[in-house]
C-alpha positions as CSV (number, residue, x, y, z in Angstrom):
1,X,67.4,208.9,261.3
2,X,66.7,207.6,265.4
3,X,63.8,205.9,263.7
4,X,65.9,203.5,260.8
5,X,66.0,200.1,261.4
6,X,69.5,198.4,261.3
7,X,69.7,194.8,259.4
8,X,69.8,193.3,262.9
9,X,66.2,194.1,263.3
10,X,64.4,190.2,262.8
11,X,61.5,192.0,261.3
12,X,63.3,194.5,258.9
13,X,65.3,190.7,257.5
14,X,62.4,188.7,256.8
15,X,61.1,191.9,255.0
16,X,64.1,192.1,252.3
17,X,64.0,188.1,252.0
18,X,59.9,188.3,251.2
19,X,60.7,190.7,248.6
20,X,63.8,188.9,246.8
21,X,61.8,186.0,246.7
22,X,58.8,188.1,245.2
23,X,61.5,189.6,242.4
24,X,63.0,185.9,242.1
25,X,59.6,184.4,241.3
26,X,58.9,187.2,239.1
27,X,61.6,187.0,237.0
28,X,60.8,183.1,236.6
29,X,58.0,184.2,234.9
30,X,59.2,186.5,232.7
31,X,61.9,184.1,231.3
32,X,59.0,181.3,231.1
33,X,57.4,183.4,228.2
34,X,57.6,180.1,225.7
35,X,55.0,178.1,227.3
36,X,52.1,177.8,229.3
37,X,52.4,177.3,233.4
38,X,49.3,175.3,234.8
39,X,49.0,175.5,238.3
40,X,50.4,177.8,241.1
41,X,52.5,177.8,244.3
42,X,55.5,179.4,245.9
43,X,59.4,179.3,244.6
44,X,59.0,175.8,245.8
45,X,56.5,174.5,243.6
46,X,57.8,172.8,240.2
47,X,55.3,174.1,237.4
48,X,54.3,171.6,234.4
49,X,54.5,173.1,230.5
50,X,51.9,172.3,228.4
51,X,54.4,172.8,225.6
52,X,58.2,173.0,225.4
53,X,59.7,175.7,227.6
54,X,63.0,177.4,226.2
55,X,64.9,179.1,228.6
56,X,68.0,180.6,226.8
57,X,69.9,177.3,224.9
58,X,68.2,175.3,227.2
59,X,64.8,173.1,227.1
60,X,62.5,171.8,229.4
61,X,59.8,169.5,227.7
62,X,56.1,168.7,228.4
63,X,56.8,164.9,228.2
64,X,58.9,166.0,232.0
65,X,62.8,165.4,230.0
66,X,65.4,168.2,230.9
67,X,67.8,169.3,228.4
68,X,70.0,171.9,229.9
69,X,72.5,173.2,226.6
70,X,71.2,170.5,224.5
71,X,68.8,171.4,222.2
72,X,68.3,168.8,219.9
73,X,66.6,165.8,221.7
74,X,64.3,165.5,223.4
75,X,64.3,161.6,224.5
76,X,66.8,161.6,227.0
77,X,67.8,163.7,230.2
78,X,70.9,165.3,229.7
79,X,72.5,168.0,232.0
80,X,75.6,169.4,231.3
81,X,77.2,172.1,233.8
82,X,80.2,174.3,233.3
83,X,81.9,175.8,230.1
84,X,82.0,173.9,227.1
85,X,79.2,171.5,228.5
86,X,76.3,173.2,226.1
87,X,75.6,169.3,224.1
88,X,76.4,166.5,226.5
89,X,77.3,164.0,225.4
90,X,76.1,161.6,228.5
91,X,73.4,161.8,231.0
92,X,75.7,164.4,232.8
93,X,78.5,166.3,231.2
94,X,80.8,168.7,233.4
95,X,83.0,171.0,231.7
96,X,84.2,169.5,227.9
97,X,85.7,166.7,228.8
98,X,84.0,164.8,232.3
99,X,80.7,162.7,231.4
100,X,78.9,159.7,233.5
101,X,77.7,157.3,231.6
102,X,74.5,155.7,232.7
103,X,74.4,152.0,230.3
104,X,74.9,148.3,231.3
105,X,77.5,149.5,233.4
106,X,78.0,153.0,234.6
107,X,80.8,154.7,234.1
108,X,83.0,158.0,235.3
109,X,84.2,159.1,231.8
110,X,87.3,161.7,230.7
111,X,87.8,162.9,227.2
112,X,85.7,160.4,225.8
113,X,82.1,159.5,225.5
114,X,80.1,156.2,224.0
115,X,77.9,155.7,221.0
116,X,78.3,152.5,220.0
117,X,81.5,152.3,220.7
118,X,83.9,154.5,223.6
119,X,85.1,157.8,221.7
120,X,87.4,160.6,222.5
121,X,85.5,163.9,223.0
122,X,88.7,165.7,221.5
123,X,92.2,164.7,220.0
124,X,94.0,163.5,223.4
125,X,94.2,160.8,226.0
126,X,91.3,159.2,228.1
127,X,90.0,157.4,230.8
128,X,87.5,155.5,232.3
129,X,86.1,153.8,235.8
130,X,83.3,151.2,234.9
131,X,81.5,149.8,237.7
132,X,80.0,146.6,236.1
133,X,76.7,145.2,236.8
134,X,77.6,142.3,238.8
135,X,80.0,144.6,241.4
136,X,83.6,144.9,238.9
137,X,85.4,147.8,239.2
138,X,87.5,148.5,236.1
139,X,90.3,151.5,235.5
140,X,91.1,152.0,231.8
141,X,93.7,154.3,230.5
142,X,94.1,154.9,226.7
143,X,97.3,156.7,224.6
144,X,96.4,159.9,222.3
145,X,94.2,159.9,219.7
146,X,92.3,161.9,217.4
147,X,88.6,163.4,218.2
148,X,85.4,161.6,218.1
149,X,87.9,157.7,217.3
150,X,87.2,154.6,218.8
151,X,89.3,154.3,221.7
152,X,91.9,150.8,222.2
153,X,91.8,150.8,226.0
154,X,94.5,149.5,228.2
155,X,92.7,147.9,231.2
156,X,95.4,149.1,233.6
157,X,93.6,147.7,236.3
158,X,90.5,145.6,237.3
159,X,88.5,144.0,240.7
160,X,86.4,141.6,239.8
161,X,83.3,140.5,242.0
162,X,85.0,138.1,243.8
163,X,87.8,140.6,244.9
164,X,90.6,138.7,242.3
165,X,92.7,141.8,240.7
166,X,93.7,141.6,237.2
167,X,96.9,144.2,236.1
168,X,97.2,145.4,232.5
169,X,94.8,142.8,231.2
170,X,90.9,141.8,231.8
171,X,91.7,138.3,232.0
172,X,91.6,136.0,234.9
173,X,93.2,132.5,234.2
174,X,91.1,129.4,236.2
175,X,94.1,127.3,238.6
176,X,92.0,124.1,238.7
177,X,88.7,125.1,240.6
178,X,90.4,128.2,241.8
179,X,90.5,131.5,239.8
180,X,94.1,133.2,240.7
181,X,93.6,136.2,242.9
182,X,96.4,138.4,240.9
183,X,96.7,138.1,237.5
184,X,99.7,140.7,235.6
185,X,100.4,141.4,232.2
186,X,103.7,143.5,231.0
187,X,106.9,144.4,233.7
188,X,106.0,145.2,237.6
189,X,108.4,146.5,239.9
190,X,108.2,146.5,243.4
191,X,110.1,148.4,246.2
192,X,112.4,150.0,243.7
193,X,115.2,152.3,244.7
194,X,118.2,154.1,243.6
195,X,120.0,150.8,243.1
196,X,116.9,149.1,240.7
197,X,113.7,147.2,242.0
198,X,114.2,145.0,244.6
199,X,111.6,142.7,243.1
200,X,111.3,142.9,239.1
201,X,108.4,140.4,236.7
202,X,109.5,141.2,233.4
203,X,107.0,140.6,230.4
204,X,108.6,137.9,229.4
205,X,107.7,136.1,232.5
206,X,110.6,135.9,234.5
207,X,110.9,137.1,238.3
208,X,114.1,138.8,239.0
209,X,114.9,139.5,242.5
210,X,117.9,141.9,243.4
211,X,117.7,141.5,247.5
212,X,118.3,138.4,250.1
213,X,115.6,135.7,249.8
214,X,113.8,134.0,252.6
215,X,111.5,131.6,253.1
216,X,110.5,128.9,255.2
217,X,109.9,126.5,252.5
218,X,110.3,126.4,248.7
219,X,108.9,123.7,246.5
220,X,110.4,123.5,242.8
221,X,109.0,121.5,240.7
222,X,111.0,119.6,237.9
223,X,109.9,117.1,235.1
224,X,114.0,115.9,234.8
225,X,115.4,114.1,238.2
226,X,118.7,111.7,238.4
227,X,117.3,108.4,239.5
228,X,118.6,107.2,235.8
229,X,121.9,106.8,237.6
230,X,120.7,103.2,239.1
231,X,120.1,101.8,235.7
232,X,121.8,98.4,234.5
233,X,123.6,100.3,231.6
234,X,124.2,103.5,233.1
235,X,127.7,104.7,231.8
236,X,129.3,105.4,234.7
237,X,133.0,107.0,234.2
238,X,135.8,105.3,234.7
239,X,137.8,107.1,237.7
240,X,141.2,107.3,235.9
241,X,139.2,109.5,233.0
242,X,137.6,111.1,236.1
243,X,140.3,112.8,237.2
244,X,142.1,113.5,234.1
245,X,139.1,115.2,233.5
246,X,139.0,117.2,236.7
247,X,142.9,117.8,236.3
248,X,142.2,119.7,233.2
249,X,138.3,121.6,233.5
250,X,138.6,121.9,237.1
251,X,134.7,120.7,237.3
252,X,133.3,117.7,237.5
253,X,131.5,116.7,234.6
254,X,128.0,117.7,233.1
255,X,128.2,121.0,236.5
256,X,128.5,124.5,235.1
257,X,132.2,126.0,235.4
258,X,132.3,129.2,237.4
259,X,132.4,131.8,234.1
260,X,129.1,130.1,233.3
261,X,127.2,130.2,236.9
262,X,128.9,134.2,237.3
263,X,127.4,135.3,233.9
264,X,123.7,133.3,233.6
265,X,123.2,131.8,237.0
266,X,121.8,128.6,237.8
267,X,118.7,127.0,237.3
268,X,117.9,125.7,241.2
269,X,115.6,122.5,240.1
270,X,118.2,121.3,237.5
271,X,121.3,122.0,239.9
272,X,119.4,119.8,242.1
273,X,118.8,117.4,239.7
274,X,122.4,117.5,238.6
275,X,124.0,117.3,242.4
276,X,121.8,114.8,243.0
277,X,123.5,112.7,239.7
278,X,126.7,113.2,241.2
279,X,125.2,111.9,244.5
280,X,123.8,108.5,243.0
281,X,127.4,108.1,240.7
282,X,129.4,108.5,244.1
283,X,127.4,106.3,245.8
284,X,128.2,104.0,242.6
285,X,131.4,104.4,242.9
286,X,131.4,103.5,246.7
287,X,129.8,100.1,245.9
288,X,132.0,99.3,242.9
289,X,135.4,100.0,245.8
290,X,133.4,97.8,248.7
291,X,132.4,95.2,246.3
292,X,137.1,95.6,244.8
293,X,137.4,95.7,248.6
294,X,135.9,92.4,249.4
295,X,137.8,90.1,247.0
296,X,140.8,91.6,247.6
297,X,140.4,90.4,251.6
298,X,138.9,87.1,250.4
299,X,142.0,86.6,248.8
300,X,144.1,87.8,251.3
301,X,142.1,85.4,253.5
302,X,143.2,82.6,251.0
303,X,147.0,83.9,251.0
304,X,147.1,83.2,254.9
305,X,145.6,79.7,254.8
């Protein structure tokens, strides 16, 4: 017993790793039965069948393909690892369900797989990242279906090579020579809290905003304006129906009464437009008394002669 080496001994480790890889290279050969090795070499060297090798469910062809639990083809490389991964689907399956997909554009696959068009492996939802061949990145998601159907994607979100992000849609609309950088289809909320989003795009293409707005500048544009007020024929009121008019509505004409601003709000380039209207009639109505004002003190001028 003074004699036994202990596995700190250098010599006694190299002698147990010599004869695992002796046992390992030996059991290679046992399981390669099936066909014929040419050639020789260490654990390192990769042999070369002269005919198809069949190790278990799995295959290793003379032409050099793979096919690791995929026994019936031999034209592609296919490698699946993990349970459930025995007949990829792609050129590499994990598990059931993850598969990369190596066509026009390459793709991180889950629960689905293509052949001529996307399918779901099994009844369920999917998803995809496709990384297109001019540098667009695009994240589908899809809702549940039944196994092997053609998937409906929803492009939830896309990058396309000139960094402009699309939302819920793979379109991009052209603004002149410009492509828009941000393109969004269906509602987005941003910085929502307890109270609601602070900042709300609806689908139907309006943008709510429940918080204070500033801004340095704001540009509206408007295809109505009020310069129709300086025509020859404009009707301008007479005052007297003026003010019976405010007597009873308590608003001047043609503005929105309060009820009406408190329940829908107001449209900021047509109460502009409409201020504006009030503006130029005023200023009508300033003329009108200067021009009354005048005669009346040319004939006052004539009364003291």
């Amino acid at each position: 017993m003074k004699n036994l080496r202990t596995t700190k001994d250098p010599s006694f480790l190299l002698t147990i790793i010599f004869v695992v890889v002796i046992n390992i290279n030996l059991a290679f050969s046992q399981k390669s039965t099936n066909g014929t090795i040419t050639g020789s070499g260490t654990l390192n060297y990769v042999p070369k069948f002269t005919s198809t090798l069949n190790i278990s469910n799995s295959q290793i062809y003379d032409n050099g393909y793979i096919g690791i639990g995929n026994l019936d083809s031999n034209t592609t490389i296919r490698v699946g690892i993990g349970t459930g991964a025995n007949a990829p689907y792609e050129r590499l399956q994990i598990g059931k369900k993850f598969n990369i997909h190596d066509g026009g554009s390459k793709a991180l696959y889950y629960n689905c797989y293509f052949n001529d068009y996307t399918r779901r492996i099994e009844h369920g939802n999917s998803s995809a990242i496709l990384f297109g061949p001019y540098g667009s990145i695009n994240i589908r998601t899809s809702k549940i279906g039944s196994a092997n159907s053609v998937i409906d994607w929803n492009y939830a979100f896309n990058i396309d090579s000139t960094g402009a992000i699309a939302i819920n849609t793979d379109n991009w609309y052209e603004i002149g020579d410009k492509k828009q950088e941000v393109n969004i289809k269906g509602a987005l909320a941003l910085f929502t809290n307890s109270i609601g989003p602070a900042i709300l795009i609806d689908p139907d293409n309006e943008v709510k905003i429940g918080v204070p707005l500033r801004a340095k500048e704001i540009y509206v544009q408007s295809n109505v304006w009020s310069d129709f007020v300086f025509d020859h024929n404009y009707p301008l009121t007479d005052l007297d129906k003026l003010q019976k008019y405010i007597t009873t509505n308590k608003h001047l004409p043609g503005i929105p009464d309060k009820h009406s601003i408190e329940s829908y709000g107001i449209n900021v380039g047509e109460m502009n437009a409409l201020l504006l209207q009030k503006i130029e009639e005023l200023t009508l109505y300033v003329i009108k008394l200067n021009e009354e004002n005048k005669t009346i003190k040319a004939e006052l001028e004539k009364i003291k002669k």
